[in-house]
Phi, psi and omega in degrees: 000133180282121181228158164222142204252134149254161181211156198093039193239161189172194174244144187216145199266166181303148189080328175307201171205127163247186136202130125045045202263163119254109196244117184276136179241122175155186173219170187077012192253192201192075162276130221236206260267138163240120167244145170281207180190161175208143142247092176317158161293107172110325152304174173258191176229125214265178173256151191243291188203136205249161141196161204252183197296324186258000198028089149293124162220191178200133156274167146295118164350339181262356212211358186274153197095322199220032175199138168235161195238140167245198158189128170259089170314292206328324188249016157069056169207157196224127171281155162212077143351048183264132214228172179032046197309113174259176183289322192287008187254335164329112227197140130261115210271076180239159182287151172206125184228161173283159162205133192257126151241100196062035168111347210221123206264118191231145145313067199266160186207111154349155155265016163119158160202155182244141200243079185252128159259129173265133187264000000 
């Protein structure tokens, strides 16, 4: 069983910075595209920032500048950087990866971390 853990969320002032893990745990698996997400109260839930497998990334407009996303194969973890922090980034933030086991490719998704910016 695969599981992915995020960690790194809190509260924080305006202007600040966090980051992020999202860590895949098990064996025999090959995570290949990760994305973050966010979901506000009242919202839907947005895609934030991507990176593929070959790490390719891509942002949301709102958030290129000033958050960047990584990954450490070796440690099976995907990073989300965030810098210059605002009140609107406030969310629960969760990770989502393709993850391949014997060939067969599943969606997996964190269970959240929260994310508060204070102005």
């Amino acid at each position: 069983q695969v599981q992915l853990v995020e960690s790194g969320g809190g509260l924080v002032e305006f202007g600040g910075s966090l980051r992020l893990s999202c860590a895949a745990s098990g064996s025999g698996f090959s995570l290949n595209d990760v994305g973050w997400y966010r979901q506000a109260p009242g919202k839907l839930r947005d895609l934030v920032a991507a990176i593929t497998s070959g790490g390719n990334t891509n942002y949301t407009d709102s958030v290129k500048g000033r958050f960047t996303i990584s990954r450490d194969n070796a440690k099976n973890t995907v990073y989300l950087q965030m810098n210059s922090l605002k009140p609107e980034d406030t969310a629960v933030y969760y990770c989502t990866a393709r993850i391949a086991i014997q060939g067969v490719s599943r969606r997996h998704w964190g269970q959240g971390t929260q994310v508060t910016v204070s102005s």
